[in-house]
C-alpha positions in Angstrom: 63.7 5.5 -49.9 66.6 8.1 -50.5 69.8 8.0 -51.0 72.4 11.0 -51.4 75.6 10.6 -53.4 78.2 12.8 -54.2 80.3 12.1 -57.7 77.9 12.0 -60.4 79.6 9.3 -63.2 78.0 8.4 -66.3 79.0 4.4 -65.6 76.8 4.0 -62.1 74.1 1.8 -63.3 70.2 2.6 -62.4 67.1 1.8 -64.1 66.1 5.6 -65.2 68.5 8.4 -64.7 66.5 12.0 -63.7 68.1 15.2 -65.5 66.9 18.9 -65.9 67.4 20.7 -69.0 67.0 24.4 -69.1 65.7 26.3 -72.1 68.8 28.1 -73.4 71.5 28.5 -76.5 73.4 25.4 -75.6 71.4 22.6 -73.7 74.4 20.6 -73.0 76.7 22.9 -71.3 78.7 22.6 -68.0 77.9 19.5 -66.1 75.9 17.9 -69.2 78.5 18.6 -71.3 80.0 14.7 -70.8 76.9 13.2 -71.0 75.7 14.8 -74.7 79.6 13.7 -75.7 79.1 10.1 -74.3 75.9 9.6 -76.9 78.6 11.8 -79.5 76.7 15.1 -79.7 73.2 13.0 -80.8 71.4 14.0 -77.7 72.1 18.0 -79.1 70.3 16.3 -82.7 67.5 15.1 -80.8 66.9 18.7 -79.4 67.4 20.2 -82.8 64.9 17.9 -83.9 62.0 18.7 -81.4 62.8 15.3 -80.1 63.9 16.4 -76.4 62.1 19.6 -75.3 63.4 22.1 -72.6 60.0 23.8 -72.5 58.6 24.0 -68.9 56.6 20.7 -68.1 58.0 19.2 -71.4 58.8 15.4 -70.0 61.3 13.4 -72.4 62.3 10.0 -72.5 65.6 8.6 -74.2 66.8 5.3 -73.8 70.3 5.2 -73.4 71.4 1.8 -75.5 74.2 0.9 -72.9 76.0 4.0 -74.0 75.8 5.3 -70.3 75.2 2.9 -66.9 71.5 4.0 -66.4 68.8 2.2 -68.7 67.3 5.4 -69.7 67.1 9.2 -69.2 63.9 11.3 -68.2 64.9 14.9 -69.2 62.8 17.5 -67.7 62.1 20.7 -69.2 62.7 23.8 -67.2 62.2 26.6 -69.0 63.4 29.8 -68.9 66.7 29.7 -66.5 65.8 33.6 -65.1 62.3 32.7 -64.6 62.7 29.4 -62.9 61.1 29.1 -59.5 60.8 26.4 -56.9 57.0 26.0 -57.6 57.9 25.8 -61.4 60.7 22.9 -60.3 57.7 20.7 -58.0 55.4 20.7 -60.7 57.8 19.5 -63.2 59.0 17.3 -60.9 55.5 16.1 -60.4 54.7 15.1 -63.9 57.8 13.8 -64.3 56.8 11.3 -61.0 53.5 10.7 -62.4 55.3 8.9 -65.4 57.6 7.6 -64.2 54.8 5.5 -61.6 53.2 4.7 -65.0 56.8 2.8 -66.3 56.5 1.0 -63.0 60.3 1.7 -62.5 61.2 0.9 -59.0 64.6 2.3 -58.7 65.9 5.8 -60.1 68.4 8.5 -59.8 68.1 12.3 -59.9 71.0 14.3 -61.0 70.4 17.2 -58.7 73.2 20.1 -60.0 71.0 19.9 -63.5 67.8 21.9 -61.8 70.1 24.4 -60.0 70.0 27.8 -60.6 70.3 31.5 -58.6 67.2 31.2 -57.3 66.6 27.8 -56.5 70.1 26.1 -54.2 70.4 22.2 -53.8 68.3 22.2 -50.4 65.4 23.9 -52.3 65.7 21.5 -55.1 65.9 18.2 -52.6 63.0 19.6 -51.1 61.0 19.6 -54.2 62.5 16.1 -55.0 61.0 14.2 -52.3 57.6 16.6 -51.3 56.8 16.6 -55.3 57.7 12.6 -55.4 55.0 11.9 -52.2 52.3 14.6 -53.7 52.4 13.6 -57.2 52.0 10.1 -56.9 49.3 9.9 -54.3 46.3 7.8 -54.7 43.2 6.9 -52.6 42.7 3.1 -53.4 39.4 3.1 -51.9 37.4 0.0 -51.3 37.3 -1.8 -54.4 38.7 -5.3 -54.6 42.2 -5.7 -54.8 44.4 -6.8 -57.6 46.8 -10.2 -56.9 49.5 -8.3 -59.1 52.3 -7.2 -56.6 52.5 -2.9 -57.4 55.4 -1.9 -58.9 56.0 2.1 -57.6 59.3 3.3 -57.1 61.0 2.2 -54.1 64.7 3.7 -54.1 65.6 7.5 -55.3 69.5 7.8 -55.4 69.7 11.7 -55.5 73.3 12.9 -56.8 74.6 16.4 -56.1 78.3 18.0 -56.3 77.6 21.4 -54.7 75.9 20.7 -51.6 77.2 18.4 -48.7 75.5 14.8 -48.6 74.1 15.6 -45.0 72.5 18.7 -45.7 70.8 17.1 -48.6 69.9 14.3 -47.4 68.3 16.3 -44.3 66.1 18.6 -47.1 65.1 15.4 -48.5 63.7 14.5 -44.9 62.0 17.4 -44.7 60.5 17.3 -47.9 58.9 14.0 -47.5 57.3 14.8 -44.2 55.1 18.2 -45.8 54.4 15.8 -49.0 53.3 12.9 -46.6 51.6 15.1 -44.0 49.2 16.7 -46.6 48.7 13.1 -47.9 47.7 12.0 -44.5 44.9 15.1 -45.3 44.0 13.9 -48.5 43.1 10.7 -47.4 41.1 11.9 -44.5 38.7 13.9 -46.5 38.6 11.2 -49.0 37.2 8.9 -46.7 33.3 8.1 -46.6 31.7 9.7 -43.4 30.5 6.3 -42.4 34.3 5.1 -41.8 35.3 8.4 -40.5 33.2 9.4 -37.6 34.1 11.8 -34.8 35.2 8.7 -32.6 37.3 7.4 -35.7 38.6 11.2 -35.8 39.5 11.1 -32.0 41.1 7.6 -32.3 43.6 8.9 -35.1 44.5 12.0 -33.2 45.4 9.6 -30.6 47.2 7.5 -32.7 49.5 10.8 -33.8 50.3 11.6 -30.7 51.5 8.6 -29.3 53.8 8.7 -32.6 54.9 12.3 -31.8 54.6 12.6 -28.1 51.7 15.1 -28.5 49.7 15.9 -25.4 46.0 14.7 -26.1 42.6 15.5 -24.5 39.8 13.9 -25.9 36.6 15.3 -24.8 33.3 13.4 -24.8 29.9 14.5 -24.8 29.5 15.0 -21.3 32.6 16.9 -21.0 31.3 19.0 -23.7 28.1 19.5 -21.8 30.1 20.2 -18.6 31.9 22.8 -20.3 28.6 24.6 -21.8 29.4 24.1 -25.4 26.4 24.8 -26.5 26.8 25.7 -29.9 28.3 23.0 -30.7 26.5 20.3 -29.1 23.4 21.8 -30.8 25.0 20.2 -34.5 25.2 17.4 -32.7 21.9 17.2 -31.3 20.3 15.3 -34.4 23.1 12.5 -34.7 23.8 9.0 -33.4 27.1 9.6 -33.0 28.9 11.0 -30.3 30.9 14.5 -30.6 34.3 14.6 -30.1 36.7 17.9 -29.4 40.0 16.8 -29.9 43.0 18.9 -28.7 46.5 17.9 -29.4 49.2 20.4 -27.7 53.2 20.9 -29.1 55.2 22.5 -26.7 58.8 23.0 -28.7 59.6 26.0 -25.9 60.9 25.9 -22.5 57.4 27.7 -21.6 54.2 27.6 -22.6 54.2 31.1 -24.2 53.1 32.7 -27.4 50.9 29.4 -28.3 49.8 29.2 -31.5 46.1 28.0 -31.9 45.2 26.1 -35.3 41.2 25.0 -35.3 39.7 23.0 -37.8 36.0 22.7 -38.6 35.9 18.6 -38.2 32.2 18.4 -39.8 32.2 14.3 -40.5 29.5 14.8 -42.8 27.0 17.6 -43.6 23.5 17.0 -44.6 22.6 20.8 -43.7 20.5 19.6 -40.9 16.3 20.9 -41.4 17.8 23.5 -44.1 18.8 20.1 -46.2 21.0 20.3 -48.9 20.0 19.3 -52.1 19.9 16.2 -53.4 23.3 16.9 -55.5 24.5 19.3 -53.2 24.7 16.4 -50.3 26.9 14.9 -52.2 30.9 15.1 -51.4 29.7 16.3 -48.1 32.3 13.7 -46.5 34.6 16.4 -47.2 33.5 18.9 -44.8 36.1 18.0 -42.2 38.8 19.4 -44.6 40.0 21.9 -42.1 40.4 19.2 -39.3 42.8 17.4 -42.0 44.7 20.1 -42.6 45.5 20.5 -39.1 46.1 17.1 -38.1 48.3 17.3 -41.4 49.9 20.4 -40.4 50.6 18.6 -36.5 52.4 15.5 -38.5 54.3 17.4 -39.8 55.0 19.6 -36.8 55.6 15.8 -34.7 58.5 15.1 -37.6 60.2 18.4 -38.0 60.4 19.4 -34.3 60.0 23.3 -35.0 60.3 26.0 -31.8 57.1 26.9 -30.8 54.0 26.1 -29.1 51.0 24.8 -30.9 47.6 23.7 -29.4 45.3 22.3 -32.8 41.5 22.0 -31.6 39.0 20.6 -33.5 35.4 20.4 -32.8 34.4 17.2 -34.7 30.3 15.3 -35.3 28.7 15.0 -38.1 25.1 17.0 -38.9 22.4 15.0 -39.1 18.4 15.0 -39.1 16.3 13.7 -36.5 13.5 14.1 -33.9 16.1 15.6 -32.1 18.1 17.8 -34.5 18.3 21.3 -34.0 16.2 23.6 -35.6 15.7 27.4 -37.5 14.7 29.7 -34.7 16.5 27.6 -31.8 18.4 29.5 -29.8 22.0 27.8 -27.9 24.7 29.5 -25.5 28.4 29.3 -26.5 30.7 27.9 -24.0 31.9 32.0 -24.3 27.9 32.5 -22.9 26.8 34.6 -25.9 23.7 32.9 -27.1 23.2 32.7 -31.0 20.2 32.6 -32.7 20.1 29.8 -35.4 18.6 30.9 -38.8 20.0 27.9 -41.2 21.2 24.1 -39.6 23.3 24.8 -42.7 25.7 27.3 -41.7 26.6 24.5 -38.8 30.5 25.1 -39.5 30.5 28.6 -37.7 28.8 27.3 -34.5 31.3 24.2 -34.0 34.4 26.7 -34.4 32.8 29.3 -32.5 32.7 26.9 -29.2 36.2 25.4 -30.7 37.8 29.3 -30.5 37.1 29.7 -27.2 38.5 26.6 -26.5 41.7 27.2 -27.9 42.4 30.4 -26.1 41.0 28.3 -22.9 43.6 26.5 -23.6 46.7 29.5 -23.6 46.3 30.5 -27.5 47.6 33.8 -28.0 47.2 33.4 -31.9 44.2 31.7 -33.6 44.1 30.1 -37.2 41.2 28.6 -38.4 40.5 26.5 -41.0 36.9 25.5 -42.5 35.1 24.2 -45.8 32.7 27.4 -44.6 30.7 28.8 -47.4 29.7 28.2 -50.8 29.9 31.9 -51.3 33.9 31.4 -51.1 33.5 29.8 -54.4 31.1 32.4 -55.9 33.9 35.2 -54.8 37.2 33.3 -55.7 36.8 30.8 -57.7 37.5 26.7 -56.9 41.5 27.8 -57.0 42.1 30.7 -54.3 41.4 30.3 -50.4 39.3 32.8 -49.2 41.1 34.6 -45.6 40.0 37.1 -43.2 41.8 38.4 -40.2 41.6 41.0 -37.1 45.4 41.4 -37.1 47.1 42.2 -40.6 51.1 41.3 -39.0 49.7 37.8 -38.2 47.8 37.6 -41.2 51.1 38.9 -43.6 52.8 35.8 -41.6 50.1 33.0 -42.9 50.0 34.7 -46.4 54.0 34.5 -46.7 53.4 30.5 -45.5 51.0 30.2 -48.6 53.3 31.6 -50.8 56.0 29.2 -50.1 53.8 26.5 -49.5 52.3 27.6 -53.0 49.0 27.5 -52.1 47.1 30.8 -53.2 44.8 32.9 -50.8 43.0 36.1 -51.2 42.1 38.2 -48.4 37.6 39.3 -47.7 37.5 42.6 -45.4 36.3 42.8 -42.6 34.0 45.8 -42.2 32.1 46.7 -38.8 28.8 46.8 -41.1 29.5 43.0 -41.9 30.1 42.3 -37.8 27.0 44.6 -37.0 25.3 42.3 -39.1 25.6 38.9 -37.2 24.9 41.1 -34.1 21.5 41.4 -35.6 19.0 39.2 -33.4 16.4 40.3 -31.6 16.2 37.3 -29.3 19.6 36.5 -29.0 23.7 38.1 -29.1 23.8 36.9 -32.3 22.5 34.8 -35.2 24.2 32.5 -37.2 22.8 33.2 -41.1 22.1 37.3 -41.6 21.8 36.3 -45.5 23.1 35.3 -48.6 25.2 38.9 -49.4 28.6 38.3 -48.8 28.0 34.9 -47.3 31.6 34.2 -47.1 32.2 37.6 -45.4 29.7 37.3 -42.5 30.7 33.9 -41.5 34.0 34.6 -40.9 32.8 38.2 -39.4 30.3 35.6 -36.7 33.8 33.5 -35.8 35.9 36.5 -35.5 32.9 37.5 -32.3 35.0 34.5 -30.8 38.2 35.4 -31.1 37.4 38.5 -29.8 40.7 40.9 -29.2 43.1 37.6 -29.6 45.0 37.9 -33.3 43.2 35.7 -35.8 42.7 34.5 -39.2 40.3 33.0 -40.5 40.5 30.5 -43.7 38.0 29.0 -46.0 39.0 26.3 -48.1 35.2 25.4 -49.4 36.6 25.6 -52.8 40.0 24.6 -52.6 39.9 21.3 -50.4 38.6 19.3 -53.8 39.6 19.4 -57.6 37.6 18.1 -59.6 40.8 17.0 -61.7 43.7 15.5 -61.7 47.1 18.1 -62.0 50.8 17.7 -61.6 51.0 17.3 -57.9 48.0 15.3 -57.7 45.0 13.4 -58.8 41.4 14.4 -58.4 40.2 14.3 -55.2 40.7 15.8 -51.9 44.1 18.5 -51.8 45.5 18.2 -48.5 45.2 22.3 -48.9 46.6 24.1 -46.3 48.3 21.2 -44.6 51.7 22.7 -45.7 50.5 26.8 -45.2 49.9 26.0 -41.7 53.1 24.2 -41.4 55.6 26.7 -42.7 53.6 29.2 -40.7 54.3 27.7 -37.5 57.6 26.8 -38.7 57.8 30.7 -39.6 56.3 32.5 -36.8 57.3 35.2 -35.2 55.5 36.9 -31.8 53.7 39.7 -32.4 53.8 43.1 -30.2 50.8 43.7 -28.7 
């Protein structure tokens, strides 16, 4: 889809030319300079005249009238030139890609030098190109009928840039793509209904993923789970017709398997709440509640196409949570595969007791590190908003890692304590080690405080994405529907990561 070129000239011929424009004095200066003097100083009118904006976000279009060998210029407004970030750059970029899929142009070019600045070199910039590109213009089609009309989406991006050498480009462009398409892979996970994505279907891509990227794969089925003594999570399971599946996919980019990093996602099909039902409009989206297992399978696509150094197991304890004759109940009581027994006060809070078998899997499986990821609470939302990813953590040096990840990946996160009064709390049973629901105060807070009982000693953070998985709307880097949050956080953190001295 990309090609890299150095030797911008005004005469190369494309159907929309792509340049960034900086809010300053004089808008046409240095590498602009020729193509304000090819349209004789009237693109410098048009700016005068409010007709090309350098705001931040401001998206112009001029047609060039054969004056230059491209059809027409985009011109995206940057902003302030000393408070220009790479964040600042993808969004632009994105509603820039948004219209330009609207045109239906199918080929384009990007002058790169134009977006350049001290804080943001031609590798970050390519990066933003092709990641911004994928995010911005994804869509879930769904399952309506299809139109005849053949799409018209952009199929070619010649990206120009003097300053950086076509190979290193060109590899930033690579890379870019794969963290936009991984987190699209997410996006289309959770958007799909519950009834076409069942654990099996779960298992089946998993499989499909590592065959493309030579992971090693254990699939285990229900009597392997029973084997094992994964109670807690084959008591979700208990009420369902469909079989559970824990999916493991292991990354070994080391000589040894050493300092393995364990990502867990909560891989809840769909969630009716079980005997404490939701209600009738809370059961709806509920399809979504696998959003951690798509970030992780997300985050290993990635992994598969940029190769990084390290050693990764991703575990994901996947059913659905159904009602039945045969569901689980309030006041059951089911052994972990760690043999602490757990007294269950709310079917709802099912995520906690799938990732709490799922944990001690991981480390079963040589994970010195554990990262989990879970649509967990509603009382996320209540404490942070539909915007900010709530995180906990036993280990501040591993959690300073996954918060730097976020920050690049430009994904916010806030960090919940973790108190001993909040762990006494889910230690509170009188029947059993511990119970699963001690309340509705700091909900968010004791359910990661009941999976942190898991991890135990072994460094760990825990994140809830119950409020940032969905948007209700559409925004620059895509529209309304599932995020693919935390696909790219986990990526750059494994990417990132550094041992930690215990």
């Amino acid at each position: 889809m990309f090609q890299v070129k150095n030797g911008w000239e005004l005469t190369q011929k494309h159907e929309g030319l792509v340049v960034g424009l900086f809010d300053k004095p004089e808008k046409f200066g240095r590498q602009l300079a020729k193509l304000d003097e090819q349209f004789s100083g009237q693109l410098t009118e048009l700016v005068k005249a409010g007709d090309i904006s350098a705001k931040l976000n401001a998206i112009n279009k001029v047609h060039s009238f054969g004056k230059i060998g491209a059809k027409r210029i985009w011109f995206v407004g940057l902003g302030k030139e000393k408070e220009f970030t790479f964040h600042k750059l993808e969004k632009a970029l994105g509603k820039l890609f948004k219209e330009i899929k609207g045109s239906k142009v199918t080929e384009a070019a990007v002058y790169l030098d134009s977006f350049l600045t001290d804080q943001v070199d031609g590798l970050d910039a390519a990066h933003a190109v092709s990641e911004a590109l994928l995010l911005a213009t994804y869509q879930f089609d769904g399952y309506r009928q299809k139109s005849n009309e053949p799409e018209r989406k952009l199929e070619i991006l010649t990206v120009y840039c003097d300053t950086v050498p076509e190979d290193e480009v060109a590899a930033s462009l690579t890379v870019g793509y794969a963290f936009g398409k991984g987190t699209n892979s997410a996006r289309t996970l959770v958007n799909t209904p519950g009834n076409m994505l069942t654990a099996t279907d779960m298992a089946n891509y998993a499989v499909e993923l590592a065959g493309k990227y030579d992971f090693e794969v254990e699939i285990l089925d229900k009597a392997d789970i029973e084997k094992l003594g994964m109670g807690a999570f084959l008591a979700v399971n208990q009420g369902s017709t469909e079989p559970p599946k824990m999916i493991v996919l292991k990354y070994q980019g080391k000589d040894e398997w050493k300092d393995v990093i364990g990502l867990v996602g909560k891989g809840i099909t769909f969630d009716t709440g079980g005997y404490s039902i939701k209600t009738k409009t809370g059961i709806v989206g509920m399809k979504t509640d696998m959003g951690g297992a798509a970030a992780v399978l997300g985050a290993m696509e990635i992994i598969g196409e940029t190769r990084p150094e390290q050693n990764v197991v991703a575990v994901i304890p996947s059913t659905d949570n159904m009602i039945s004759g045969h569901a689980f109940k309030p006041d059951d009581v089911v052994a972990s595969m760690s043999g602490k027994t757990i007294e269950v006060l709310n079917t709802d809070a099912e995520g906690r007791l799938v990732l709490a078998d799922a944990v001690t899997y991981a480390k079963h499986h040589g994970a010195e590190y554990l990262v989990d990821v879970a649509t967990l609470t509603g009382g996320v939302i209540t404490a942070l908003g539909v915007n900010t990813t709530g995180a906990m953590t036993n280990n501040e040096p591993l959690y300073e890692q996954v918060l730097e990840a976020a920050h690049e990946a430009g994904e916010q996160m806030w960090q919940l304590p973790l108190f001993e009064s909040e762990k006494e709390r889910v230690r509170t049973s009188k029947v059993a080690d511990l119970n699963n629901s001690p309340g509705s105060e700091g909900h968010a807070i004791v359910a990661g405080a009941f999976i942190g009982e898991f991890a135990e000693s072994t460094p760990w953070v825990h994140l809830d994405i119950a409020g940032t998985a969905t948007s209700s709307k559409a925004h620059d880097l895509g529209p309304a529907g599932a995020t693919g949050v935390m696909t790219r956080t986990l990526a750059l953190f494994v990417e990132r990561f550094e041992p930690i001295e215990k």
